[in-house]
C-alpha positions in Angstrom: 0.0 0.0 0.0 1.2 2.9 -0.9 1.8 5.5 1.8 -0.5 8.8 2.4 1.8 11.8 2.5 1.2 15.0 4.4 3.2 17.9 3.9 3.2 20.9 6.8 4.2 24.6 5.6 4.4 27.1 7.7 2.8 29.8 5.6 2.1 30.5 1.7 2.0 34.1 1.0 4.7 35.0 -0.9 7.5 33.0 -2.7 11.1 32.6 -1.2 13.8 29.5 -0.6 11.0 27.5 1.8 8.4 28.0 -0.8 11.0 26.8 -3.5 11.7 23.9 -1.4 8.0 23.0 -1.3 7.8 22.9 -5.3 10.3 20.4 -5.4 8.3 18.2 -2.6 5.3 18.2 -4.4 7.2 17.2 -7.5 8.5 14.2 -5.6 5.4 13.8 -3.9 2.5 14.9 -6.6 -0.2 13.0 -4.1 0.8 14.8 -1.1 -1.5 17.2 0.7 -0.1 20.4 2.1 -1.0 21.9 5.4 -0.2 25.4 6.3 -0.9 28.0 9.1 -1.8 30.7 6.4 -2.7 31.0 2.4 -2.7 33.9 1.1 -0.9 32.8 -1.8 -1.8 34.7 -5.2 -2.7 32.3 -8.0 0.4 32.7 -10.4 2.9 31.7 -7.4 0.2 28.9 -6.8 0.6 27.9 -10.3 4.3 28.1 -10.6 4.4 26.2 -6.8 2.2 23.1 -8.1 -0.1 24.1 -5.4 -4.0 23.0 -5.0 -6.2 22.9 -2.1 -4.3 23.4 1.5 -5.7 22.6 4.7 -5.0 25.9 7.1 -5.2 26.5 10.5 -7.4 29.5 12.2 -5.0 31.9 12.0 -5.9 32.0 8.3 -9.7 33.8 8.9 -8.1 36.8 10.6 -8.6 39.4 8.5 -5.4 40.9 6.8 -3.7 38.3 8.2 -1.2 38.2 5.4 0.1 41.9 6.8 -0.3 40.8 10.5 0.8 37.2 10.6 4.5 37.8 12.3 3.0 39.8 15.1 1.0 36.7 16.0 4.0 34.6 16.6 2.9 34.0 20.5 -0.4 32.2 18.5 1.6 30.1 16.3 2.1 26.8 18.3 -1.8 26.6 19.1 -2.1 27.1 15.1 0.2 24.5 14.1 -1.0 21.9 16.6 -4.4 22.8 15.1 -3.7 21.3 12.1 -5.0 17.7 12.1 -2.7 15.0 9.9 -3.8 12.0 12.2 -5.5 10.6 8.8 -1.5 10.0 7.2 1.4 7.4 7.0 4.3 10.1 6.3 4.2 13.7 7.9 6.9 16.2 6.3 7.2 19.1 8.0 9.2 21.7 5.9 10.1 24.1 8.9 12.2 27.5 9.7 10.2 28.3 12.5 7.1 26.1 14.1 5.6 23.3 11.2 8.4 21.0 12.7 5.9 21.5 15.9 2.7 20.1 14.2 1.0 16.8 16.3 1.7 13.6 14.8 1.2 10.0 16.9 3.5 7.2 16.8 1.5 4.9 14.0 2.8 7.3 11.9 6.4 8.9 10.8 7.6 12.8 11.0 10.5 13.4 9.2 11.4 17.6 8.8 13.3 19.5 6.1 14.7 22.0 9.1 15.7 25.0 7.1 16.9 26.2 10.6 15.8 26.2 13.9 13.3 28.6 14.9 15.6 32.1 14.3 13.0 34.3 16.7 14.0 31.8 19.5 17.5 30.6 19.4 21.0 32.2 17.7 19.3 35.6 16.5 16.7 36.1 19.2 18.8 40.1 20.3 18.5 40.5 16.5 15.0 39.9 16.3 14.3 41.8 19.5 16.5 45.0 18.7 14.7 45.2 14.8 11.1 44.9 16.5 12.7 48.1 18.5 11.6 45.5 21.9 14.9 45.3 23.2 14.1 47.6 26.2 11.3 48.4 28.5 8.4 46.3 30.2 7.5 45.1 26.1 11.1 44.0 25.9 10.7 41.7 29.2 7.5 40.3 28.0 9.2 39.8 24.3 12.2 38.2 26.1 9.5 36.0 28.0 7.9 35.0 24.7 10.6 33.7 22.9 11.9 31.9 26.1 8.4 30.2 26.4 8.8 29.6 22.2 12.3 28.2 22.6 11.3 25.6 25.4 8.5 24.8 23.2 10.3 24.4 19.8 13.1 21.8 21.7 10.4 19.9 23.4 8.6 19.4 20.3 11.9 18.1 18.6 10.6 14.7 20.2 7.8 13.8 17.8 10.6 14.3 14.8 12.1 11.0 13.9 14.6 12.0 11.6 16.1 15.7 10.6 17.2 16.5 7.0 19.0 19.9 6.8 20.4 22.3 3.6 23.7 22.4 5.0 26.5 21.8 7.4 26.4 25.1 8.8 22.5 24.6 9.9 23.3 21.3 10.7 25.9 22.5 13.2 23.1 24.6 14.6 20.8 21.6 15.0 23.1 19.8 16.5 23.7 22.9 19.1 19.8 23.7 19.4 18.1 20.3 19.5 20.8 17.8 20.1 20.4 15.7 17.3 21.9 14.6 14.2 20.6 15.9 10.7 20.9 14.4 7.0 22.3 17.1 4.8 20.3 17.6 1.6 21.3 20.7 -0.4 18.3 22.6 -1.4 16.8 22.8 -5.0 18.0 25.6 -7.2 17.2 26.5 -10.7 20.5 25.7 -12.3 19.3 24.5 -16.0 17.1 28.0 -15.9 20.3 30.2 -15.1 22.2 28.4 -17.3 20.1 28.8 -20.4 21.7 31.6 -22.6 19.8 35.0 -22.0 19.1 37.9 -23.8 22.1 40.3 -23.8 22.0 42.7 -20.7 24.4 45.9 -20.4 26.5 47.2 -22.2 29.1 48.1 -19.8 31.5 45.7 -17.7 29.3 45.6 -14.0 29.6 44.0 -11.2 25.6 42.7 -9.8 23.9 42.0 -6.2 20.3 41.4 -6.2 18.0 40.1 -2.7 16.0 41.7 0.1 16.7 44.6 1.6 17.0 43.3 5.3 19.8 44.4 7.8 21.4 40.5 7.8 21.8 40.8 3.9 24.2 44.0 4.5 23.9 45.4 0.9 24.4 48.7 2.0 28.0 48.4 3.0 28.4 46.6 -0.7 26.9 49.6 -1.8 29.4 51.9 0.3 32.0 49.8 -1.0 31.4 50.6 -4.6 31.2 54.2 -4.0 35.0 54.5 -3.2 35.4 52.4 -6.2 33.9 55.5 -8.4 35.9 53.9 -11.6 33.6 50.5 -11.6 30.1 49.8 -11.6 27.4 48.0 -9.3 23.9 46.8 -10.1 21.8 46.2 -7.2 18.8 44.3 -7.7 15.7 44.4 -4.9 13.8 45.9 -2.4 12.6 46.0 1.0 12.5 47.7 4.6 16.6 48.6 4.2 16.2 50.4 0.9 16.8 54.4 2.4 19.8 52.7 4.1 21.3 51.6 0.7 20.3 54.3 -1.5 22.3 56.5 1.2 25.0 54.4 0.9 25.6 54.0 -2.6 27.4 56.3 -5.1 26.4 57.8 -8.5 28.1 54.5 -10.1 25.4 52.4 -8.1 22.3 51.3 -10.3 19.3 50.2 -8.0 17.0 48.6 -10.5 14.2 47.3 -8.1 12.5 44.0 -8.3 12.8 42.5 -11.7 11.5 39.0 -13.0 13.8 36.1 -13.5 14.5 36.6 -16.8 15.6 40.1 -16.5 17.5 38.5 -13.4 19.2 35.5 -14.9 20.3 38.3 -18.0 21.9 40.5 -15.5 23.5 37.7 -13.8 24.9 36.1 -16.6 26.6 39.9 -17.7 28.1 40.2 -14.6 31.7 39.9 -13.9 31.4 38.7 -10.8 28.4 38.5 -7.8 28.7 39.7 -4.3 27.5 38.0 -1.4 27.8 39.5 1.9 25.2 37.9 3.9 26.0 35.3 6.3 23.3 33.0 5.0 21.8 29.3 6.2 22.5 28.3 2.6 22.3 31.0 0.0 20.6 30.6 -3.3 21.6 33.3 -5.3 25.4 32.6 -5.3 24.6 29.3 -6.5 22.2 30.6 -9.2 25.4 33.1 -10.3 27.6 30.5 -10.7 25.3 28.4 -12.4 25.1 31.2 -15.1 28.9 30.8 -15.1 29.5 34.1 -13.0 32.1 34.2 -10.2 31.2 35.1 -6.5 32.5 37.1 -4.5 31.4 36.3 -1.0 32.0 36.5 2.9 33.5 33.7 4.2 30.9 32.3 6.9 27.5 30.2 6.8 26.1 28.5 3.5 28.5 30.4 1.2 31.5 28.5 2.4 29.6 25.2 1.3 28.5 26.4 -2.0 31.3 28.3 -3.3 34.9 27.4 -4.0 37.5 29.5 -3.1 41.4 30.7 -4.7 42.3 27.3 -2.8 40.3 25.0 -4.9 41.5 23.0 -7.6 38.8 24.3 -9.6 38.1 27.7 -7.7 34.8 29.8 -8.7 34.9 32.8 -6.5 36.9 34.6 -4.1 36.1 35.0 -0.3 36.3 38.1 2.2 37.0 37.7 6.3 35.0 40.7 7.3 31.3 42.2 6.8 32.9 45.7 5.7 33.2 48.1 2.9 36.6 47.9 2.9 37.0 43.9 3.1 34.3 43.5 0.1 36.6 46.5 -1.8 39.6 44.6 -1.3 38.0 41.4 -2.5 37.0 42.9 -5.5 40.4 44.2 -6.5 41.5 40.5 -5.6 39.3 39.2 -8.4 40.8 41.5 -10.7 44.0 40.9 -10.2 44.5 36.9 -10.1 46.5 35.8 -12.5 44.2 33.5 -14.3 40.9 34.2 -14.2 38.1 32.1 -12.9 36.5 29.7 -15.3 33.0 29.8 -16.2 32.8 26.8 -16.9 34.1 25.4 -13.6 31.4 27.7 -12.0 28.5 25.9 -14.2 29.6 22.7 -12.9 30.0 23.5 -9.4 26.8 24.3 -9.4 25.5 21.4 -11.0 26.1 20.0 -7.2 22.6 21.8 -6.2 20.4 21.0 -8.9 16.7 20.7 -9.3 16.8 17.1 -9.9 19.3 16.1 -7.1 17.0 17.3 -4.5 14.4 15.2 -5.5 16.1 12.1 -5.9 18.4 12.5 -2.5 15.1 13.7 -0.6 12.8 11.0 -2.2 15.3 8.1 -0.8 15.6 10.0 2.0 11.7 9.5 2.8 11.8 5.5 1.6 14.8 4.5 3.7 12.7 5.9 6.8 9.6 4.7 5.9 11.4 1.2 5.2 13.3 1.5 8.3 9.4 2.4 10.3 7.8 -0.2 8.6 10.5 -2.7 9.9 10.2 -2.2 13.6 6.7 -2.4 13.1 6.6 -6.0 12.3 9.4 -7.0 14.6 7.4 -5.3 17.4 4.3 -7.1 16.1 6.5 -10.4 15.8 7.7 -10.0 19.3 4.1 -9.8 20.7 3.5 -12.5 19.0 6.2 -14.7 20.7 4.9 -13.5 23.8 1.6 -14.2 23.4 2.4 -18.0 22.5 4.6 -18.3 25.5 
């Protein structure tokens, strides 16, 4: 018989690497259902996502909950405990925060796709505080209080997983740290065929490119600032969000800010540009894979997923050059770096090194993943029964 699959999300509202993640899932698993705390998803990401019906908790009849939903985090154990996969064989929870949490019984299996531990709650709980401005004051207590509650929650519910898969070392390490347990790493999906298929021509000048959100961890500001005492070349920044005064102010007149573009406009600009920068220190980090997979060198600071997913001047085969510090000065430096090796980096060897995180991989490692649990499960199941058995004769 085959097994029924449930798949928990923590919320569809707008796409980004979990959602990504989920695509490839439901290509794996087409007959899987998909439960999530919110849907607010618009149709052409629904389409694109291979998403149907979803089964959501009651957060999702608040009104304008797709504005509101991270102010309710106090709310979002009850919701994902609300969510009822009693009826399945194989839960999947596919978790950065609480679907990891969801209430499964022990006829079944709960295997999670941790894409980190719950951030709020364990290595970037001041962060979180200090950006919500409650690092202070009686709200600041009660925050602190909050996350404490959240962070005995999220390790106690750790229990009901029976095995952790993870999209790197780095996470893994946190894992390890946070929940005491050992993890599977599986490298997520990314769309490697798609930025390597040739593109329409892009600029017409020699650029160098960023593109993300705007968020303080992501520091594109001081990439910007780094470009402006480098009047003589040129930087693209591509994206938006809460930090874009801080990076407008920090760029220069040779820094283009081109907004949110689609992915074919992306994958052109990507595939133009001599070289990406990276100066987040990321879980795993998408985009540096999606550069190199264009065939474009990455230039990239030298902690978290980047370290994984990008080789550096060491390498046999390097595709990108690293930086010690998050500062304008270290990314400067790095760029001049690149410039001045004596043989450049080959696109080529960047296209294969990202052939490492294809599409296709992550289905097939993710899919045997799943069986060898479920084959595992199904095993102690009938030497249990057989045991009773034996018992009962005797």
């Amino acid at each position: 018989m085959t097994p029924r699959i449930a798949i928990v999300q923590e919320w569809l509202i707008t796409l980004g690497g979990s959602e990504l993640v989920l695509r490839e899932l439901l290509k794996t698993f087409p007959d899987a259902d998909v439960f999530t705390l919110v849907d607010r998803m618009p149709a052409e990401d629904r389409q694109f996502l291979g998403v149907g019906k979803t089964t959501t908790s009651f957060l999702n009849r608040l009104p304008n909950i797709q504005k509101r939903y991270r102010s309710l985090l106090p709310l979002f154990p009850a919701a994902v405990r609300s969510l009822n996969v009693s009826d399945y064989d194989i839960v999947i929870s596919n978790s950065h925060a609480v679907a990891k949490g969801v209430r499964t019984h022990d006829r079944q299996i709960h295997l999670c796709y941790c894409l980190s531990p719950m951030r709020y709650a364990w290595d970037l709980r001041e962060q979180y505080l200090r950006e919500s401005g409650l690092s202070r004051g009686l709200k600041g207590a009660l925050a602190r209080t909050v996350l404490e509650v959240l962070r005995r929650w999220d390790k106690a519910n750790t229990r009901s997983v029976r095995a952790f898969a993870t999209l790197s070392h780095y996470i893994g390490d946190r894992i390890r740290r946070a929940y005491g347990r050992p993890s599977e790493v599986i490298y997520p999906p990314v769309a490697t065929d798609y930025f390597g298929s040739p593109a329409e021509p892009s600029e017409p000048e020699e650029y160098y490119i960023t593109a993300g959100r705007f968020v303080p961890y992501k520091r594109t500001d001081l990439i910007a600032s780094a470009f402006r005492h480098m009047p003589n070349r040129r930087l693209i920044i591509v994206g938006d969000g809460p930090d874009a005064a801080k990076v407008r102010a920090a760029a220069g007149p040779n820094v283009t800010l081109v907004g949110r573009v689609d992915r074919a406009r992306l994958r052109s600009l990507v595939q133009g540009a001599k070289a990406f920068i990276f100066a987040a220190e990321e879980d795993f980090g998408i985009a540096p894979v999606e550069a190199q997979a264009a065939g474009t060198p990455v230039i990239a600071f030298a902690r978290g997923g980047a370290t994984e997913t990008v080789r550096g001047l060491d390498a046999a085969e390097p595709t990108g050059v690293f930086f010690d510090t998050q500062s304008d000065v270290a990314i400067a430096q790095a760029v001049r770096l690149f410039e001045n090796l004596d043989r450049p980096i080959d696109t080529n060897a960047c296209r294969r090194n990202a052939q490492r995180f294809a599409e296709d991989r992550f289905r097939r490692e993710f899919e045997s993943f799943v069986a060898r649990e479920w084959e595992r499960f199904a095993s102690e199941k009938l030497a249990r029964r057989s045991a009773v058995e034996v018992a009962v004769e005797a």
